[in-house]
C-alpha positions in Angstrom: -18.7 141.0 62.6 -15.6 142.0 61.1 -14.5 143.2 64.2 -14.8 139.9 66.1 -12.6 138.3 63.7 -10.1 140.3 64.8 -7.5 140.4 67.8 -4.2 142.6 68.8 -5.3 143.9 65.7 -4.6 140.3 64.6 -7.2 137.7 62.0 -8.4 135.0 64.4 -7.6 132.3 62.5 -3.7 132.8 62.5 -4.1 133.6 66.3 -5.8 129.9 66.7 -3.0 128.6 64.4 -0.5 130.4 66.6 -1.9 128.8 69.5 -2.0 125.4 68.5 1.3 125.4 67.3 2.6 126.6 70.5 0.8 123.7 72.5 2.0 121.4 69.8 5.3 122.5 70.1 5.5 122.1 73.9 3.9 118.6 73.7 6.6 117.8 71.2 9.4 119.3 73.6 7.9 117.1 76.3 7.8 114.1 74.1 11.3 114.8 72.8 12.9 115.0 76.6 11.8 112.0 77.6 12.4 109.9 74.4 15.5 112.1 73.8 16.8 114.5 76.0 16.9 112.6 79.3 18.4 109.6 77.5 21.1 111.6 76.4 21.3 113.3 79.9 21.4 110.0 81.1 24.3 109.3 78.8 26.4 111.9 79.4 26.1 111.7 83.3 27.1 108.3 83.0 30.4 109.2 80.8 31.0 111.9 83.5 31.0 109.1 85.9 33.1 106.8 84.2 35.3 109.0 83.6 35.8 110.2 86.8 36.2 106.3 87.9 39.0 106.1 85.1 40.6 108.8 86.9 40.4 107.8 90.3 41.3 104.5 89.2 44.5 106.0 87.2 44.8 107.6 90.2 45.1 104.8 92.4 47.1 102.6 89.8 50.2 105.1 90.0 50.0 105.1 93.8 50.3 101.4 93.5 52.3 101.3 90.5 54.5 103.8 92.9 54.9 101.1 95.8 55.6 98.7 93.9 58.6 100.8 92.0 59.5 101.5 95.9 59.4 98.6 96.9 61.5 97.0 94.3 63.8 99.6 94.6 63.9 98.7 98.5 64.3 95.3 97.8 67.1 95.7 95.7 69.0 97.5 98.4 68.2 94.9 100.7 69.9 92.3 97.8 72.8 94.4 97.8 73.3 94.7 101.2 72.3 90.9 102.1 75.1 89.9 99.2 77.3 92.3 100.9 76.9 90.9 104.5 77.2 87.6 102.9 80.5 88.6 101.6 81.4 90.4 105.3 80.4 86.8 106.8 82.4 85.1 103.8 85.6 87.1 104.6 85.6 86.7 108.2 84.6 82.5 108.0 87.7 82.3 105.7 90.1 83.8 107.9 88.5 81.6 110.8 88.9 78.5 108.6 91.6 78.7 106.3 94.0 81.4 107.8 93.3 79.5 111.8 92.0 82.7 112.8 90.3 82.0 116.4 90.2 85.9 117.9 86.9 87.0 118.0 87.7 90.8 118.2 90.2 90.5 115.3 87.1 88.5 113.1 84.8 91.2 114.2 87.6 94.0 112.9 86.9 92.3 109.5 83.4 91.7 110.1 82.2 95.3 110.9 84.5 97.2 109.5 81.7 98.9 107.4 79.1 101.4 109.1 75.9 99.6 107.6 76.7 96.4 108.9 78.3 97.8 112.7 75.4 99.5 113.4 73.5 96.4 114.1 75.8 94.1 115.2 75.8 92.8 118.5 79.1 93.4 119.9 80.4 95.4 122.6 80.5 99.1 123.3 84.3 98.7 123.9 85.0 96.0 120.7 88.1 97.4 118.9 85.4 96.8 115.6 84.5 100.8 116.2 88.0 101.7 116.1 88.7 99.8 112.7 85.5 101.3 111.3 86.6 104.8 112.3 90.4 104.4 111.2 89.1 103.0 107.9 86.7 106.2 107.1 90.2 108.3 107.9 92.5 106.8 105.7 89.6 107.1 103.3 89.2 110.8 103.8 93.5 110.5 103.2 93.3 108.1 99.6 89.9 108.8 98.3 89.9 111.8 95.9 87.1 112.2 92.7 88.0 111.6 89.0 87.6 114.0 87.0 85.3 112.0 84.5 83.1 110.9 87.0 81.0 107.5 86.3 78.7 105.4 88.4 79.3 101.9 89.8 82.7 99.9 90.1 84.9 98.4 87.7 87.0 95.4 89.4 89.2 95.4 86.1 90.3 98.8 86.8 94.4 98.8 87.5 96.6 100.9 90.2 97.0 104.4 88.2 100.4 106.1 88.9 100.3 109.1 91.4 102.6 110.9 88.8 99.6 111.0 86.9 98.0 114.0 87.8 101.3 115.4 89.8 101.7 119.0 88.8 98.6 119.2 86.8 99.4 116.1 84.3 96.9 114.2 83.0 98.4 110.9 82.1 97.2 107.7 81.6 99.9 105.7 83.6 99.2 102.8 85.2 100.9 99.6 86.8 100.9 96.2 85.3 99.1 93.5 87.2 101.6 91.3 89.7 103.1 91.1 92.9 106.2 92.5 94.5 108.9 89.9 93.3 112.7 90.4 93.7 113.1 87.9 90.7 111.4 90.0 88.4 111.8 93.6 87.0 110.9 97.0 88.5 107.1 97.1 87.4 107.3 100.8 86.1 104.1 101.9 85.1 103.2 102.3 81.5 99.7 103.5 79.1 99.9 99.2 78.0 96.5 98.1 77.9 96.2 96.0 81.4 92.9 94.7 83.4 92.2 93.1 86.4 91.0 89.8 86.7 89.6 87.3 89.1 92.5 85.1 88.7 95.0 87.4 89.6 92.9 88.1 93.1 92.1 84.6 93.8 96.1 84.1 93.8 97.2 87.2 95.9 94.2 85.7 98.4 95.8 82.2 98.1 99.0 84.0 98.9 97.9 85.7 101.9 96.1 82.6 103.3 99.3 80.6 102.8 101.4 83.3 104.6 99.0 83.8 107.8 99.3 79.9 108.4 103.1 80.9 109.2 102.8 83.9 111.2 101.7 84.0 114.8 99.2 86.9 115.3 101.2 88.8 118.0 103.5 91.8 118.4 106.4 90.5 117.7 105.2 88.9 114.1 103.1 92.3 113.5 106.1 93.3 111.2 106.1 90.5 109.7 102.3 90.3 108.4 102.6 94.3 107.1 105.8 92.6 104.9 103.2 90.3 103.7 100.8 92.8 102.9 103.3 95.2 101.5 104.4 91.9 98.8 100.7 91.1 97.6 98.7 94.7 98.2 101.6 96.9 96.8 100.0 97.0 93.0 96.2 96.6 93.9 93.6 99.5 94.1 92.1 100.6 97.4 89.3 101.6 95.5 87.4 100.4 92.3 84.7 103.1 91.9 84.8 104.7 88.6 84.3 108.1 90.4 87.3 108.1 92.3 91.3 107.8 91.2 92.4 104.7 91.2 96.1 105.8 92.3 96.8 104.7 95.9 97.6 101.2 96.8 95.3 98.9 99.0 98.5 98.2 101.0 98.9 102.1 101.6 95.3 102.1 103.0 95.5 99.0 105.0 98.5 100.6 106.5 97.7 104.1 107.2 93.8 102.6 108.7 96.1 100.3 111.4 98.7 103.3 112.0 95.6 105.3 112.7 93.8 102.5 114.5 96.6 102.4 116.7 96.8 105.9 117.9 93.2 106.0 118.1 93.5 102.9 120.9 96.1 104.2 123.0 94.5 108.0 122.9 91.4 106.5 124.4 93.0 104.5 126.9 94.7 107.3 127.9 91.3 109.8 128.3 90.4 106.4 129.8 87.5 106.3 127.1 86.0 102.6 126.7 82.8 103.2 125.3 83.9 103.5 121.5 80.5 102.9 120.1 79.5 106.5 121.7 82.7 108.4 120.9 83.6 106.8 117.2 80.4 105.8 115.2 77.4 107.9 117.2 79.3 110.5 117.5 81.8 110.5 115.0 81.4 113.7 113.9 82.5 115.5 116.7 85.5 113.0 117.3 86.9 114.0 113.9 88.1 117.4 115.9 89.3 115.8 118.8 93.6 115.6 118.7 94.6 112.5 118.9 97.3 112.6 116.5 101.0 113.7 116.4 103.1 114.2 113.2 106.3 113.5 114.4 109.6 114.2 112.5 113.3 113.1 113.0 116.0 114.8 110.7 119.5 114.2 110.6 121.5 117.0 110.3 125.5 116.7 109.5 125.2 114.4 106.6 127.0 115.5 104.1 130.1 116.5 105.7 129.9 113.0 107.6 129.4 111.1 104.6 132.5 113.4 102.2 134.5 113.4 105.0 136.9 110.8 103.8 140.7 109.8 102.3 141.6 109.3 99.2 142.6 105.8 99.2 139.3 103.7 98.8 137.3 107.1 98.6 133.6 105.0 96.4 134.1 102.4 99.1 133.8 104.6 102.1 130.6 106.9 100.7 129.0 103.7 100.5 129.7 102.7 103.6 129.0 105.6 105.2 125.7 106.2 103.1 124.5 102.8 104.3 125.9 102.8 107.7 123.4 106.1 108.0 120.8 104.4 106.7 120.7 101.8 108.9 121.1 103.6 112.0 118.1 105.7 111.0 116.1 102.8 110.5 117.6 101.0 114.0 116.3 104.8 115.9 113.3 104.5 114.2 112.5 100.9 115.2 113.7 101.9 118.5 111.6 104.6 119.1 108.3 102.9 117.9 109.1 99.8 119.9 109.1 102.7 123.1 105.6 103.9 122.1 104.4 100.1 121.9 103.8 100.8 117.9 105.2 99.1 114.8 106.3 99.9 111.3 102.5 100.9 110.2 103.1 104.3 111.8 106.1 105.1 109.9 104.9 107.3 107.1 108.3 108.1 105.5 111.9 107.4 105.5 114.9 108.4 103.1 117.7 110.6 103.3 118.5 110.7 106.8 114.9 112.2 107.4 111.6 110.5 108.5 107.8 111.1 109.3 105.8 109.0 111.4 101.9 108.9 113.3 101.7 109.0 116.6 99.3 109.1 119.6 99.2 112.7 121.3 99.5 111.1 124.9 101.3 112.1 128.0 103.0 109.5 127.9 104.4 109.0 124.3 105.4 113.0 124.5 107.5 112.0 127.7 109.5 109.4 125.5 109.5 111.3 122.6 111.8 113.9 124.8 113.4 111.9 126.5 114.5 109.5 123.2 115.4 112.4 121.2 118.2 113.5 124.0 119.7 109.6 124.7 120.1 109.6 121.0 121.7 113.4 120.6 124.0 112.2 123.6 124.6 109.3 121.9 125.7 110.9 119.0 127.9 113.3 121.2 129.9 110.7 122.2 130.6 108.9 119.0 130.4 111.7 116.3 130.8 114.6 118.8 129.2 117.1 116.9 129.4 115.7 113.2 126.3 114.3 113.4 122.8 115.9 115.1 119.0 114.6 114.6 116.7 117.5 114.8 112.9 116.1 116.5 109.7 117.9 115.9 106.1 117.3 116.0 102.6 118.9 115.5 99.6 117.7 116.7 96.8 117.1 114.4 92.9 115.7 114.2 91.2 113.9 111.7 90.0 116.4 109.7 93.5 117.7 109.7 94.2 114.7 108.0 91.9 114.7 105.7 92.6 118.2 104.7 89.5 120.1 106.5 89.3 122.9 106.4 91.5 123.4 103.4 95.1 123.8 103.6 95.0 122.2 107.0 97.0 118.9 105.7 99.7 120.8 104.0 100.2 123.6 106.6 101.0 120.0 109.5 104.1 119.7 107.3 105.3 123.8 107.5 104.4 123.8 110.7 106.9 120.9 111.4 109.6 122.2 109.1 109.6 125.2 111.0 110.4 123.7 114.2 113.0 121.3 112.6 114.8 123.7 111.3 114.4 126.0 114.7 116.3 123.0 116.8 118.5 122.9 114.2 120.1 126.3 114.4 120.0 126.0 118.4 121.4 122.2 118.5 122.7 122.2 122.3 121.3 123.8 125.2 124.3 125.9 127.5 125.1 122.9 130.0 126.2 120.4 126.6 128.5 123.8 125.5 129.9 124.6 128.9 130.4 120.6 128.8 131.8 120.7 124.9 133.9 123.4 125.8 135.5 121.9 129.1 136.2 118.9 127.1 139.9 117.5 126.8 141.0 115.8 124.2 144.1 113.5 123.4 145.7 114.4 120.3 146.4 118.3 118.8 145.5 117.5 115.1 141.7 116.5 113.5 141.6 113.3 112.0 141.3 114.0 108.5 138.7 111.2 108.2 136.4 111.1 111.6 136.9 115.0 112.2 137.7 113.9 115.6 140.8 115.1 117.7 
């Protein structure tokens, strides 16, 4: 009996114990998942879920909230360049209104002058618009150099700096006081006095202007004229306002050099009989920036000092004076001269002083043709009334836009050796053999040099 009371060696009674608490634990586990577990299962999936809805709703928030940053930024571009076309449309209404502008082309120059707002304008392929936008980006590759403290934006207060300021590695603080060019006042020197722009001061140089076009009739021979205008109002403005550029070359030195280069850009293309400017200047600007267009042209007299010293003693100040301005003006008569041959006008004259100038020219067939035939009526000219006193030396090198704008580097500067080189060549070999043979055969009146004129 004993033995039936026992199993695996195990009492019966704690086996049946074992056994019931077995089934009532499984029963209780059963209870407990569905009154517990699965709830909390439930729970938990349903976090999961939500969270993953936060995410992908996150998710899709910063995609929209994305857009909308884009879009605002796009919008804002838009503004600008809707206010800036409004401006464009501004500027080119008040010349047609209050300067009796009626030229379309000329109000289209003004118009478009800009790439963003030429490349949708509705003009023709052959408007002089794409030669004004591409002579403005050169003279901008000339005047256009970075500050060293670079800032964003622009700053219409900012004054013309002096170009003495960072000449030879200064770094001064120069600038020139806010006015006009005005006989009746002093020389506007610049100085480190404290001096802003204001909208004043424009609003008067613009009335200026105005007032001035209404008495000049837009044609060659009043093109002189208008640059004097410009030269009085523009002389002490800056071309640029951008507080990441210097803020040292004048918006009358920009106007002129972008219509000196305008100009050689015109008659180049007439001459490669080139009408489609849209293609050639703004598609395919690029490539155009290689093509020569250009000459750097140079005229030096030589024979100045011994004409100018050459003198008597009685009224000795007098007659330097003289001389010295009697030089000056016949430079500036042979340089009017000569750019009233090339159909061009004082905008291409770079330089002048000293009996030595520098001008831009178009490298054409043509203009080369005058520019050697000009330089010997003048040299003959000089013969005959100086005999050989007085010489001019003529040179030239031709150059492209990147030249100008000093690509690759050096380029600029190594225009200006080259020329020197070749001035100086003609100098030491003034006359061919037929104006020696010619010298040498020549008979002259008297036995004894003037002591005054060197002549016999």
């Amino acid at each position: 009996m004993e033995e039936m009371t026992r199993l695996f060696n195990l009492a019966f009674q704690l086996l049946h114990d074992t056994v019931l608490l077995a089934i009532a634990i499984f029963f209780l586990f059963l209870a407990l998942s569905y009154l517990l577990f699965n709830p909390v299962r439930k729970m938990l999936k349903d976090r999961q879920e939500k969270i993953a809805t936060d995410i992908d709703t996150a998710l899709a928030d910063k995609k929209d909230a994305a857009a909308l940053k884009a879009e605002y930024e796009a919008k804002l571009k838009n503004i600008d360049k809707e206010a800036d076309q409004i401006l464009s449309e501004a500027r080119q209404k008040a010349l047609k209104n209050e300067a009796k502008i009626e030229d379309a082309e000329l109000l289209n120059c003004v118009r478009y002058h800009h790439g963003k707002y030429l490349k949708n304008a509705q003009i023709a392929a052959d408007d002089l618009a794409y030669i004004t936008y591409y002579a403005d980006n050169v003279a901008a590759f000339t005047d256009r150099r970075e500050a060293s403290e670079q800032e964003d934006g622009f700053d219409k207060t900012i004054p013309l700096d002096s170009v003495f300021n960072i000449l030879n590695g200064n770094h001064g603080k120069s600038h020139y006081a806010m006015q006009v060019l005005n006989p009746k006042e002093d020389i506007n020197y610049p100085t480190e006095a404290p001096v802003a722009m204001n909208e004043h001061f424009y609003k008067t140089v613009v009335d200026q202007i105005t007032d001035n076009l209404l008495g000049i009739k837009l044609d060659e021979e009043y093109v002189n004229s208008l640059l004097s205008v410009l030269e009085a109002n523009l002389t002490y403005i800056p071309s640029s306002t951008s507080k990441r550029e210097l803020a040292d070359i004048s918006l009358f030195d920009h106007v002129k050099i972008t219509a000196a280069v305008a100009s050689c850009v015109e008659q180049y293309l007439a001459a490669q009989k080139e009408k489609n400017y849209r293609e050639v200047l703004f598609e395919n600007a690029k490539e155009s920036y290689e093509k020569p267009m250009f000459l750097l042209y140079s005229m030096d007299i030589s024979g100045i000092q011994n004409f100018i010293y050459s003198i008597g003693d009685k009224g000795a100040l007098k007659g330097l004076r003289a001389r010295s301005f009697y030089l000056e003006i016949m430079m500036e008569h042979i340089i009017d001269e000569l750019l009233e041959k090339v159909s061009l006008s004082r905008t291409n004259l770079i330089y002048t002083g000293g009996g030595h100038c520098y001008m831009l020219l178009p490298n054409t067939s043509e203009v080369l043709e005058i520019l050697e035939s000009y330089e010997k009526q003048v040299n003959q000219w000089l013969l005959e009334t100086f005999d050989i006193s007085l010489y001019i030396a003529c040179g030239y090198v031709v150059a492209s836009a990147n030249h100008l704008r000093n690509v690759p580097e050096g380029s600029y500067s190594e225009l200006y050796q080259n020329i020197s080189k070749m001035l100086s060549g003609k100098k030491t070999h003034r006359y061919s053999a037929d104006v020696i043979r010619h010298l040498n055969r020549k008979a002259h009146d008297g036995e004894r040099e003037c002591s005054v004129c060197r002549r016999v």
